[in-house]
VEXDRENLO-705577 format. One record per residue (C-alpha): x, y, z; residue number from 1; residue in three letters. Coordinates in Angstrom, 2 decimals, always signed. Example, Ala and Ser with C-alpha at 12.3 -4.5 7.8 and 13.67 -1.06 7.14 Angstrom:
residues 2
      east     north        up   pos   code
    +12.30     -4.50     +7.80     1    ALA
    +13.67     -1.06     +7.14     2    SER
END
This chain:
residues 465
      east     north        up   pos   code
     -0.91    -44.28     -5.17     1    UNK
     -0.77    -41.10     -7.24     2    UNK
     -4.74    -40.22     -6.56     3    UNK
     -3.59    -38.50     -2.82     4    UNK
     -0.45    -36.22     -4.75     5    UNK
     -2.36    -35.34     -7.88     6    UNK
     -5.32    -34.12     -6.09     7    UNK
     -3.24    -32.06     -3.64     8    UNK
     -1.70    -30.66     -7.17     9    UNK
     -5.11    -30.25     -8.77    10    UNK
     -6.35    -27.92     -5.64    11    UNK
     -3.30    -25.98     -5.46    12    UNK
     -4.18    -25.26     -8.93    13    UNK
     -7.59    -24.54     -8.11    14    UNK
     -6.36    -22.32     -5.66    15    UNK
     -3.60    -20.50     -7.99    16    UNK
     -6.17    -19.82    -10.48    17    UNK
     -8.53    -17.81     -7.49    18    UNK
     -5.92    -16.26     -6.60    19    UNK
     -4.83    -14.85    -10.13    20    UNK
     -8.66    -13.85    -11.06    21    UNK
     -8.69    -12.04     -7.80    22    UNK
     -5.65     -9.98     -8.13    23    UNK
     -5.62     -9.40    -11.43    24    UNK
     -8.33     -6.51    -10.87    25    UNK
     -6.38     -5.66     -8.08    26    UNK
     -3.24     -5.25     -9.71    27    UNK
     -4.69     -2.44    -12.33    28    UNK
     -6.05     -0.83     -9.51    29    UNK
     -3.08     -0.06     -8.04    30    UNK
     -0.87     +0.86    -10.82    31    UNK
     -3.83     +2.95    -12.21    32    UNK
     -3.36     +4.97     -8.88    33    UNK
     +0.16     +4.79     -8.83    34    UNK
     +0.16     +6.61    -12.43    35    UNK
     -2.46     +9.04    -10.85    36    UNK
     +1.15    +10.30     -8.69    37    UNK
     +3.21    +10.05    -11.61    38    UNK
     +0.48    +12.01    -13.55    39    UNK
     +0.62    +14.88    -10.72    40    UNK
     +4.22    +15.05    -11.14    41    UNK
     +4.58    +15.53    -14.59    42    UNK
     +2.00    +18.13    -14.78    43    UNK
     +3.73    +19.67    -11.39    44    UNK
     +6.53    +20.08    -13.26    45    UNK
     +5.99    +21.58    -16.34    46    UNK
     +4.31    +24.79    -14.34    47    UNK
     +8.28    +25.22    -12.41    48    UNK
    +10.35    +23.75    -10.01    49    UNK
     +8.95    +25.51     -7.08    50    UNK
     +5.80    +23.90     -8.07    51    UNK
     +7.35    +20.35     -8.64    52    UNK
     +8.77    +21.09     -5.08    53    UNK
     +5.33    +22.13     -3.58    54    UNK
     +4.15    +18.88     -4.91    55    UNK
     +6.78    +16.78     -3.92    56    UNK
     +7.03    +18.38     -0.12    57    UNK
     +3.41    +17.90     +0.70    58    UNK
     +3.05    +14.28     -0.56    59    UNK
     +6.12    +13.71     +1.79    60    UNK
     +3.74    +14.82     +4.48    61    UNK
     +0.26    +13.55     +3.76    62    UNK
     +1.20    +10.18     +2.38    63    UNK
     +2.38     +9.35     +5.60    64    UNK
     -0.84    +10.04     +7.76    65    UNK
     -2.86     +8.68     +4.80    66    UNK
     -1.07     +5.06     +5.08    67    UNK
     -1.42     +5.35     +8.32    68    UNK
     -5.50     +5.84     +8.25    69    UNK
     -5.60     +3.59     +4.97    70    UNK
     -3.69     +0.41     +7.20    71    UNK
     -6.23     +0.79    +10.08    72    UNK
     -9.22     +0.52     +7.21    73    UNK
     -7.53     -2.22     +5.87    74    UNK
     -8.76     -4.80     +8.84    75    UNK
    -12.17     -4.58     +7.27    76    UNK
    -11.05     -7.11     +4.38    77    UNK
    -10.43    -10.06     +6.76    78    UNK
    -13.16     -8.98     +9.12    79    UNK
    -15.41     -9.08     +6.41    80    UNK
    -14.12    -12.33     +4.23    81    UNK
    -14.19    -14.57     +7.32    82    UNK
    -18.04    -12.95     +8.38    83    UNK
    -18.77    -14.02     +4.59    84    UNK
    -17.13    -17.55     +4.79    85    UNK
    -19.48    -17.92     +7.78    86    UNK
    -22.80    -16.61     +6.23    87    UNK
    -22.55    -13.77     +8.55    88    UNK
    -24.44    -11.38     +5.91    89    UNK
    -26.29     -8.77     +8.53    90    UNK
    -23.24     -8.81    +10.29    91    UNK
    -20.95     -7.48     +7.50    92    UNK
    -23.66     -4.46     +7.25    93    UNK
    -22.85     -3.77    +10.89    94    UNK
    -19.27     -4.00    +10.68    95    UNK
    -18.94     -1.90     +7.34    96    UNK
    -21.21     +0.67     +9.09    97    UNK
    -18.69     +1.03    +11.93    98    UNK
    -15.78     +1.26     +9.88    99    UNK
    -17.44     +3.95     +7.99   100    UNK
    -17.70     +6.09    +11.02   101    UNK
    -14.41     +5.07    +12.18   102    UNK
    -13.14     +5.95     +8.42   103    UNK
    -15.31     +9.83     +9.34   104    UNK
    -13.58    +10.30    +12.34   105    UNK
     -9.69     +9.71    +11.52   106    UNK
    -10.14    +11.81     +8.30   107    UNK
    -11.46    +14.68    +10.77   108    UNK
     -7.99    +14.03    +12.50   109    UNK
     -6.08    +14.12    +10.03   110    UNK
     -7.30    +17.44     +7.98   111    UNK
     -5.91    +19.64    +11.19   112    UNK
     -2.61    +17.99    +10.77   113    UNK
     -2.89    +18.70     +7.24   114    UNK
     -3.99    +22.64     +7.64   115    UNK
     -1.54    +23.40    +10.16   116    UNK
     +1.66    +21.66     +8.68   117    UNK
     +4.05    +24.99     +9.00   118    UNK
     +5.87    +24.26    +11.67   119    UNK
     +6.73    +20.33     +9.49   120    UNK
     +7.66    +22.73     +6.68   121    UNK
    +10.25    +24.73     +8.85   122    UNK
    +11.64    +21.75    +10.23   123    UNK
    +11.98    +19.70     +6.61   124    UNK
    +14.15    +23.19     +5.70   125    UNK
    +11.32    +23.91     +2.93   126    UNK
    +12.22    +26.83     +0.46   127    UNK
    +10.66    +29.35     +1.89   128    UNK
     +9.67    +30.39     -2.13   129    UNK
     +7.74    +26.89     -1.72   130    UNK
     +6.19    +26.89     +1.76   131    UNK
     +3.09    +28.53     +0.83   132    UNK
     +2.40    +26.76     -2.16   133    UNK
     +2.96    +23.47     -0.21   134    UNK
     +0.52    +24.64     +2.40   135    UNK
     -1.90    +25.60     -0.03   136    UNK
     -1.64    +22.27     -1.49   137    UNK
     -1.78    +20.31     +1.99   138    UNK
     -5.29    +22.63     +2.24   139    UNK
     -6.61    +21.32     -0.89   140    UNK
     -5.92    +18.05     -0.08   141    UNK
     -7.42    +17.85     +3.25   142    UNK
    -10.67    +18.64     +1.52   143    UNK
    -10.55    +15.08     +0.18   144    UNK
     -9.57    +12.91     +3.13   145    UNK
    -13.21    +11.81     +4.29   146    UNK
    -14.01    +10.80     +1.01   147    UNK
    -10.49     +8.18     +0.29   148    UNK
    -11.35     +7.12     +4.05   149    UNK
    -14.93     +6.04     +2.39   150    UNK
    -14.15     +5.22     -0.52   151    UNK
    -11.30     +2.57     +1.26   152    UNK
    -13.51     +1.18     +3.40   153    UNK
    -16.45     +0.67     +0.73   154    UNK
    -13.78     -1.05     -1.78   155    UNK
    -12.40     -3.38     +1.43   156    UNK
    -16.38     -4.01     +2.08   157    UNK
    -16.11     -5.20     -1.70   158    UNK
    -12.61     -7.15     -1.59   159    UNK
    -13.79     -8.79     +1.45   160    UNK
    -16.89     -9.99     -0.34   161    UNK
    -14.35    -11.53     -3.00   162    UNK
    -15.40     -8.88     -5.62   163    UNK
    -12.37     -6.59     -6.36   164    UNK
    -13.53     -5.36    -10.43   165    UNK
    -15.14     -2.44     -8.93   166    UNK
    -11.86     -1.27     -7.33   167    UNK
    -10.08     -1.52    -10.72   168    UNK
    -13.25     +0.06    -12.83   169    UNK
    -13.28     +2.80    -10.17   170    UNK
     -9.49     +3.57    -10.36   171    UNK
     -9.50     +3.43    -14.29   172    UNK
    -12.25     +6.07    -14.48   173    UNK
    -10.25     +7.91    -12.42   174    UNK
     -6.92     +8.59    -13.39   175    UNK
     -8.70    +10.15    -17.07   176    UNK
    -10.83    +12.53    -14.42   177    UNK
     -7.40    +12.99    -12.15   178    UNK
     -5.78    +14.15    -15.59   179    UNK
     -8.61    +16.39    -16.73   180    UNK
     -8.58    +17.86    -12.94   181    UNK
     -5.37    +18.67    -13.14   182    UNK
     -4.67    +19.95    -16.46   183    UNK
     -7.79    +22.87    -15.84   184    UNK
     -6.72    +23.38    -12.07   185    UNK
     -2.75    +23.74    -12.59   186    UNK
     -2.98    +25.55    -15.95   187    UNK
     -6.24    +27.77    -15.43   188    UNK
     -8.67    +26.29    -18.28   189    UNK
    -12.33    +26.80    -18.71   190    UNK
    -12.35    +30.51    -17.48   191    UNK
    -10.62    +29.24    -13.95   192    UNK
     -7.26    +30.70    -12.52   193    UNK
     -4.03    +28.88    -12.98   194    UNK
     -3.39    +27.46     -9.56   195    UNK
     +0.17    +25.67    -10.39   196    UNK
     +1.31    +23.20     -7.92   197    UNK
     -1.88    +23.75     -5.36   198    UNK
     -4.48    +22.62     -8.48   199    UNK
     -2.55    +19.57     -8.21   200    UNK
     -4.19    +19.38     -4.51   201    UNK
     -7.53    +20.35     -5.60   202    UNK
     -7.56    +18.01     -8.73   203    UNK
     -6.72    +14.97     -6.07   204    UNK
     -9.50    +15.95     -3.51   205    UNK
    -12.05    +16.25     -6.72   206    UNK
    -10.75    +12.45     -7.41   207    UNK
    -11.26    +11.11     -4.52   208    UNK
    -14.80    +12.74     -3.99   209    UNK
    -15.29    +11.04     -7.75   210    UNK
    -13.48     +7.79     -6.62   211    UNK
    -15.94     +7.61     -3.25   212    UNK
    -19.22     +8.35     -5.52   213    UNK
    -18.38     +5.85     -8.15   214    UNK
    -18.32     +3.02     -5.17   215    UNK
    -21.45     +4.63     -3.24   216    UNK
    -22.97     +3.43     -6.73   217    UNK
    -21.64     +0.39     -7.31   218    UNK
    -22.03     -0.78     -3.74   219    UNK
    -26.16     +0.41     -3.96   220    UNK
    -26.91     -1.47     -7.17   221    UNK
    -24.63     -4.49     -7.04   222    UNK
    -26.79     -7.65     -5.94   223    UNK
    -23.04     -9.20     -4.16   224    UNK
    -23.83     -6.33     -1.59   225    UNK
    -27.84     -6.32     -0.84   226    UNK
    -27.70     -9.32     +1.78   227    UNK
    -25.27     -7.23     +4.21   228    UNK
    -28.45     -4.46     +4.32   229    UNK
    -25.65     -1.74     +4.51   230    UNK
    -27.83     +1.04     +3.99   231    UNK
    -30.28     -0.26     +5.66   232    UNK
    -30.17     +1.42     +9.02   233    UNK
    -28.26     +4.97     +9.99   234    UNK
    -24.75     +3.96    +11.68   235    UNK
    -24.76     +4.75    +15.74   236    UNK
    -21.27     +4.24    +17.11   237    UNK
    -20.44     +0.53    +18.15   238    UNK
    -17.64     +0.95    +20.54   239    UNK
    -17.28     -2.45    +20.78   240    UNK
    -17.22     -2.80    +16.94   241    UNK
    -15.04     +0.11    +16.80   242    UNK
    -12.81     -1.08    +19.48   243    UNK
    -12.16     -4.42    +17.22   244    UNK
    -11.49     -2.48    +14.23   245    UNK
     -8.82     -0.34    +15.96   246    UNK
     -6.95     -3.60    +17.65   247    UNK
     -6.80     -5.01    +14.49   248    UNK
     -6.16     -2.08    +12.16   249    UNK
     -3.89     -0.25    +13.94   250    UNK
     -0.86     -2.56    +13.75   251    UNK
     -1.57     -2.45    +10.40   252    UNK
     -1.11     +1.15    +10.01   253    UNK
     +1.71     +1.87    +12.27   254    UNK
     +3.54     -1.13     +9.97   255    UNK
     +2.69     +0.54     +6.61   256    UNK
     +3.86     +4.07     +8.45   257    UNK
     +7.09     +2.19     +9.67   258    UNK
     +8.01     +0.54     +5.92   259    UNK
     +7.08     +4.35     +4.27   260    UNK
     +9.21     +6.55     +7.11   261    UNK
    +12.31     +4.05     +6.55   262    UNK
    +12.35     +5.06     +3.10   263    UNK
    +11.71     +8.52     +3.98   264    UNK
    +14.89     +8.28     +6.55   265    UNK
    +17.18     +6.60     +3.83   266    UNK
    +16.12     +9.67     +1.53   267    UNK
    +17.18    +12.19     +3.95   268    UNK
    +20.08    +10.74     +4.92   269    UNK
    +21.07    +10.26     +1.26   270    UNK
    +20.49    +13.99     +0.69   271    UNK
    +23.89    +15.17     +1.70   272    UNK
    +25.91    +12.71     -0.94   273    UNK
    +24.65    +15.09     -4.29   274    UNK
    +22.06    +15.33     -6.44   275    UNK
    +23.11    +12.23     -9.49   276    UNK
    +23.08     +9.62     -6.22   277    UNK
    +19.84    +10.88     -4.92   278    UNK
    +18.40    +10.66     -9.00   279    UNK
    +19.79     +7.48     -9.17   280    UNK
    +18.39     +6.18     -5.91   281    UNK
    +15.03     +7.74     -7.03   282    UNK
    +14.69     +5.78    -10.02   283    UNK
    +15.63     +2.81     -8.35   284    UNK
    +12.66     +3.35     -5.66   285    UNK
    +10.39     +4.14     -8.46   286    UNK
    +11.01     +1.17    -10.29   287    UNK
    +10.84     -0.96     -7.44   288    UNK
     +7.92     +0.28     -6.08   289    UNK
     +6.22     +0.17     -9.49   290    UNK
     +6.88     -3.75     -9.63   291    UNK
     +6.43     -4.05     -6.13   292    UNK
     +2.40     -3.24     -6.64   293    UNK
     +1.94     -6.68     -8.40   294    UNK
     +2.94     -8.90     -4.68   295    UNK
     +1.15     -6.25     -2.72   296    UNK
     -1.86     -6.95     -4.72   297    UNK
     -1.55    -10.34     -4.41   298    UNK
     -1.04     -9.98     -0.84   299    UNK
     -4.98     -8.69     -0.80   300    UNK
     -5.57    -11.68     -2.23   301    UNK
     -4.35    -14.27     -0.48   302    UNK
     -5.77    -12.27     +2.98   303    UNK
     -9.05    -12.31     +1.14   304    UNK
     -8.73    -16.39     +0.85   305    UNK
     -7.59    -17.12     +3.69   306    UNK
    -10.28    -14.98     +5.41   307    UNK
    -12.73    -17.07     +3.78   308    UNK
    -11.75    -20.05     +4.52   309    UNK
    -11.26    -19.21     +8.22   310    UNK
    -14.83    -18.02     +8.53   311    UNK
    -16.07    -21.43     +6.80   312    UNK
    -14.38    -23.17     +9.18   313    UNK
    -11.68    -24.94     +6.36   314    UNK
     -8.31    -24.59     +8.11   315    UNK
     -6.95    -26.72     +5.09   316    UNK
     -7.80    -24.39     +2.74   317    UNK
     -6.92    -21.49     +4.61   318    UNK
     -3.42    -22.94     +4.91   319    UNK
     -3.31    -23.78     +0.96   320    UNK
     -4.43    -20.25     +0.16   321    UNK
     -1.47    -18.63     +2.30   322    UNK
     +1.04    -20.76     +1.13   323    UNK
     -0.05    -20.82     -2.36   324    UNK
     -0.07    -17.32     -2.41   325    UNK
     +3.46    -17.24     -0.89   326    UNK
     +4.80    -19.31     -4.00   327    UNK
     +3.21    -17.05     -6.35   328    UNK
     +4.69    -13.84     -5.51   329    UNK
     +7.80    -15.55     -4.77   330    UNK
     +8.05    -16.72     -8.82   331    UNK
     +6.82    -13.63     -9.82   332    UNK
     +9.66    -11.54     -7.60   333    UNK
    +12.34    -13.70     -9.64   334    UNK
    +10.83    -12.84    -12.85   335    UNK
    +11.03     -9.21    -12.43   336    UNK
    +14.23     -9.58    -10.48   337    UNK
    +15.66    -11.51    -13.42   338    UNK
    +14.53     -9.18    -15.77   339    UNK
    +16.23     -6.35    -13.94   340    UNK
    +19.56     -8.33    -13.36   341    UNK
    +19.51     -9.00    -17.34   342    UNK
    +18.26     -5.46    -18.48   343    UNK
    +19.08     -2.83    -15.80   344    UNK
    +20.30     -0.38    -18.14   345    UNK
    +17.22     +0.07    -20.63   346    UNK
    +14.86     +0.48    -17.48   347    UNK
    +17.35     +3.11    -16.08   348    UNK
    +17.16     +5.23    -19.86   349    UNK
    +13.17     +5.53    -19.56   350    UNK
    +13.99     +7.59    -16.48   351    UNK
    +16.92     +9.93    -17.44   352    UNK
    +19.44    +10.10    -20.15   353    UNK
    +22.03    +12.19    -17.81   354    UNK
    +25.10     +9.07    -18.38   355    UNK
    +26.09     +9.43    -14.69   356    UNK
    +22.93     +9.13    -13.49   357    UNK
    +22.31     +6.18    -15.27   358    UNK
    +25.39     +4.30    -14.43   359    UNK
    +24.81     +4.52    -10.84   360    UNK
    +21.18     +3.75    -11.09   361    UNK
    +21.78     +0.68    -12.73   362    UNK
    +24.62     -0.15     -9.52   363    UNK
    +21.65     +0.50     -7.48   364    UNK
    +19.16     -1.23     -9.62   365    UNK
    +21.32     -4.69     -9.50   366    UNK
    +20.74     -4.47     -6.15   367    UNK
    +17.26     -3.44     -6.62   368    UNK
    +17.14     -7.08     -7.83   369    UNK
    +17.39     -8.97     -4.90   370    UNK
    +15.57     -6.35     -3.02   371    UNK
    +12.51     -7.57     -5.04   372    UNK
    +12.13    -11.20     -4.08   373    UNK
    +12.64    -10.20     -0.18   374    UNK
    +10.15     -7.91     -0.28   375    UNK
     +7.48     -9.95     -1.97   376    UNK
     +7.69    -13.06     +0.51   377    UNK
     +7.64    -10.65     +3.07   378    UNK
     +4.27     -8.79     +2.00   379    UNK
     +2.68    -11.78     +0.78   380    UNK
     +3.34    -13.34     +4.32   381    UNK
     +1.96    -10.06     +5.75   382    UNK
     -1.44    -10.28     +3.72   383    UNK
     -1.70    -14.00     +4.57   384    UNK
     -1.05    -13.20     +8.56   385    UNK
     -3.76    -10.46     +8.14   386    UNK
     -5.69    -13.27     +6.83   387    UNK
     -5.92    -14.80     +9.98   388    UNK
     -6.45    -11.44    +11.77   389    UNK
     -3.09    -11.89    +13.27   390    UNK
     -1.08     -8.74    +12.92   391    UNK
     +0.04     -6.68    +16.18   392    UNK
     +3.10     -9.37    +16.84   393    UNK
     +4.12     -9.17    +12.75   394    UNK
     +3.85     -4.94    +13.75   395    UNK
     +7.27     -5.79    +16.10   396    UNK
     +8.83     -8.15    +13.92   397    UNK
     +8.40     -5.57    +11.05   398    UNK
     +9.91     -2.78    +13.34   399    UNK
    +12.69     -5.16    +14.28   400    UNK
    +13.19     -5.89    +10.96   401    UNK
    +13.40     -2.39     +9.42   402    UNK
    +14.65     +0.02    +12.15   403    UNK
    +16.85     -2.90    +14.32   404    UNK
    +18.22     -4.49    +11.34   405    UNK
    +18.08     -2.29     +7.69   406    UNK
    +18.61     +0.77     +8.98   407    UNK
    +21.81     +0.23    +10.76   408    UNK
    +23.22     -1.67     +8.54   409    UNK
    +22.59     +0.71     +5.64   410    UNK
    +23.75     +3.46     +7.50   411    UNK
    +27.37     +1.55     +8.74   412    UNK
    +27.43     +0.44     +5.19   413    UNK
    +26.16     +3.91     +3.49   414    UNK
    +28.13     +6.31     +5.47   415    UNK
    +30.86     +5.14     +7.95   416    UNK
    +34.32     +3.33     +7.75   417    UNK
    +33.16     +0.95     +9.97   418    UNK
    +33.30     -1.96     +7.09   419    UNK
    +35.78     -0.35     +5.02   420    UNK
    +35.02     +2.69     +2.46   421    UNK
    +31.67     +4.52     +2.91   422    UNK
    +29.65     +2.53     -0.04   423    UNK
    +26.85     +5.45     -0.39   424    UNK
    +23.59     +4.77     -1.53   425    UNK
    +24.37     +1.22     -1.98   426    UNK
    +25.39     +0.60     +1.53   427    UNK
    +21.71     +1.92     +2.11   428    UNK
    +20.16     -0.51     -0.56   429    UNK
    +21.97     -3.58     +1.20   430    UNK
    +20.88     -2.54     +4.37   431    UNK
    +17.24     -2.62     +3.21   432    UNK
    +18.06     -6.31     +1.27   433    UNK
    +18.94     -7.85     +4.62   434    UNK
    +15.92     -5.43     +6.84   435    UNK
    +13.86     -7.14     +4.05   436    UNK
    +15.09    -10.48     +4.17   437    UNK
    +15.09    -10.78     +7.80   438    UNK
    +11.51     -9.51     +7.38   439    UNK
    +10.49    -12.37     +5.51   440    UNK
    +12.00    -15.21     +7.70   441    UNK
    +10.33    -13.74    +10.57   442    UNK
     +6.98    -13.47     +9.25   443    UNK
     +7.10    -16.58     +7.45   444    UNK
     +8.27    -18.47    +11.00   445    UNK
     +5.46    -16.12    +12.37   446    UNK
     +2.83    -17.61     +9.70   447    UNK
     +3.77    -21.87    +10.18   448    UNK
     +3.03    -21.27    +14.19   449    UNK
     -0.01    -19.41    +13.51   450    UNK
     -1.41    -21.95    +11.02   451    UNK
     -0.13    -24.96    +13.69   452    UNK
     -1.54    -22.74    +16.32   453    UNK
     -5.13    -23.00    +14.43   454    UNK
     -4.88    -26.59    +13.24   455    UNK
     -4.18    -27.64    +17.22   456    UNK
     -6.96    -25.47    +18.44   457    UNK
     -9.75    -25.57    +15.57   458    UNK
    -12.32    -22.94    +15.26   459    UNK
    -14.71    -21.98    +16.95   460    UNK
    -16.15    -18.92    +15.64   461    UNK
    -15.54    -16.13    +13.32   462    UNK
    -14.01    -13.64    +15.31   463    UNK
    -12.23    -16.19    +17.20   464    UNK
     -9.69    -16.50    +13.83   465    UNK
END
């Protein structure tokens, strides 16, 4: 009688173990270029603060519109995992092909919105001392947007294939050629002119020209990518294809664009309290977003799996991988969040050793705490829902979620007497707890009718999922 419960246990297992060999590359990718911003920062800031401010003022702007691009590339991972699970190997070629030119054209978009960013500038209040600098930077930048838009959509072609070492190789070579950029462009080495906070700019285009090449290579020789033919035949627009793309990538976008402008909001609206509350609620973000890259690469994951298993028709392991998945980043989230409840004040001394500073960023990072298991279920629910190409009703829920539920609350909380005394930034941080948490419910009731929804109906076809 224990054969049926021990098996069930023995491919969860299974399943736990894919999962962890498939995010672990995943996870150095993305706090290799997470230390690539941290890097740009630093170096930012040792040229002067108008620099630092430069720096910080345009990656307010472009990070924005490059989410935005990145989330629409993102549907390629599913598309291409469930074409894969179904043996569909010309058609991956095809589909990669099309998101290539759809990755060409929304970089062409964007570099305008880049180049003319004054009137942004004006309306942020910029220093005027740091406009031009900031511009400059926003123009160096634009220089590399077609190349991250390839280089995304090559290293989704690769995730989707279930091979994600060449996004962590490619991201490891680069944050030693990000530093190198940097340190000749910002300080003037090797006979060139110091450019301060606009090097910064250039050094990050030159990366992600480096970061694009480096996959161009990987993707010609490796033998995982020769059956999809990709460079096989010259890419002529597929509107159809296109079309596809865009219905599935675009609510994936506008939701990374909603989660990064309600942060952006909270910031601004923090602004006014002084400058130890908005240090403190800085170092809080930064921490949290630093452990918050280990469920949002697990999130690829699990959308990888249950791609997969969608597109070879095994609803069973689909709905293993998901939930599986789920569970994983869930007791990872109470690690870290443990490990911040127990030791909030040694994480708040790497960042500053200004005492008031630190006292209210630990407050904040308490809080931080809980914010951290929310915000795992509630990306790890995403990437499974993205799994099953399912992602323009978890856009509304998300919106609901963050704007209709975190936001007002944080602001009652943050800055009104409507619940008592205003609570400052921690009004804000509880308001993004229960955005968070209501997040997570939703998707997760989102995710049990989808998988019923596919267990009632079967499957039919690929694109069908």
């Amino acid at each position: 009688m224990d054969t049926i419960p021990s098996t069930k246990r023995q491919r969860s297992l299974r399943e736990l173990k894919t999962l962890a060999i498939l995010s672990g590359p995943l996870v150095a990718a993305q706090v290799s270029q997470s230390a690539m911003g941290f890097i740009d920062t630093v170096m930012a800031g040792r040229v002067g603060s108008v620099d630092l401010a430069a720096v910080a003022m345009g990656a307010s702007i472009w990070h924005p519109l490059f989410l935005f691009m990145l989330g629409i590339l993102m549907a390629v991972t599913p598309s291409v995992a469930q074409l894969h699970g179904g043996g569909f190997r010309r058609e991956i070629g095809h589909h990669v092909r099309q998101a290539l030119l759809l990755g060409l054209v929304l970089s062409l978009l964007v570099i305008p919105l880049l180049r003319h960013a004054g009137p942004v500038l004006v309306w942020m209040e910029v220093d005027p001392v740091a406009a031009p600098k900031t511009l400059a930077y926003l123009e160096a930048i634009s220089w590399g947007m077609p190349a991250i838009a390839g280089f995304f959509v090559l290293r989704h072609f690769s995730e989707g294939l279930s091979c994600s070492k060449p996004s962590m190789i490619i991201s490891l070579l680069a944050l030693p050629f990000n530093a190198t950029a940097n340190y000749v462009l910002i300080y003037g080495k090797l006979g060139l002119p110091a450019l301060g906070g606009p090097g910064c700019g250039w050094a990050t285009s030159l990366t992600m020209w480096f970061m694009l090449l480096g996959m161009l290579v990987i993707v010609r020789r490796g033998q995982i990518y020769r059956p999809a033919q990709l460079f096989d035949a010259w890419p002529r627009p597929d509107w159809q294809e296109i079309g596809q793309i865009l219905r599935l990538g675009v609510p994936i976008g506008f939701s990374l664009f909603v989660e990064a402008s309600i942060f952006a909001v909270i910031a601004l609206l923090i602004g006014s309290l002084g400058a130890d509350i908005v240090a403190a609620h800085q170092i809080c973000l930064s921490f949290s977003t630093l452990v918050f890259m280990i469920p949002m690469s697990i999130s690829s994951a699990i959308s990888i799996r249950v791609g997969w298993a969608l597109g070879s028709r095994d609803l069973a392991l689909a709905r293993r991988a998901g939930y599986t998945g789920i569970a994983l980043t869930g007791v990872i989230a109470l690690c870290t969040s443990t490990l911040c409840l127990l030791f909030p004040e040694p994480v708040a001394a790497i960042y500053t050793t200004n005492p008031e500073v630190r006292r209210l960023a630990v407050e904040l990072l308490i809080l931080g705490a809980l914010f951290q298991v929310s915000d795992a279920i509630q990306v790890s629910t995403s990437g499974a829902l993205r799994g099953y190409k399912d992602t323009r009703v978890p856009m509304f829920l998300l919106i609901f979620a963050y704007w209709g539920v975190g936001l007002p609350i944080g602001y009652s909380l943050g800055l009104t007497s409507l619940w008592g005394e205003p609570m400052g930034a921690a009004g804000f941080w509880i308001g993004l707890i229960a955005g968070l948490t209501t997040a997570a419910l939703l998707l997760s009731g989102r995710l049990v009718r989808v998988i019923r929804r596919h267990r009632r109906a079967g499957l039919t076809s690929p694109s069908s999922a």
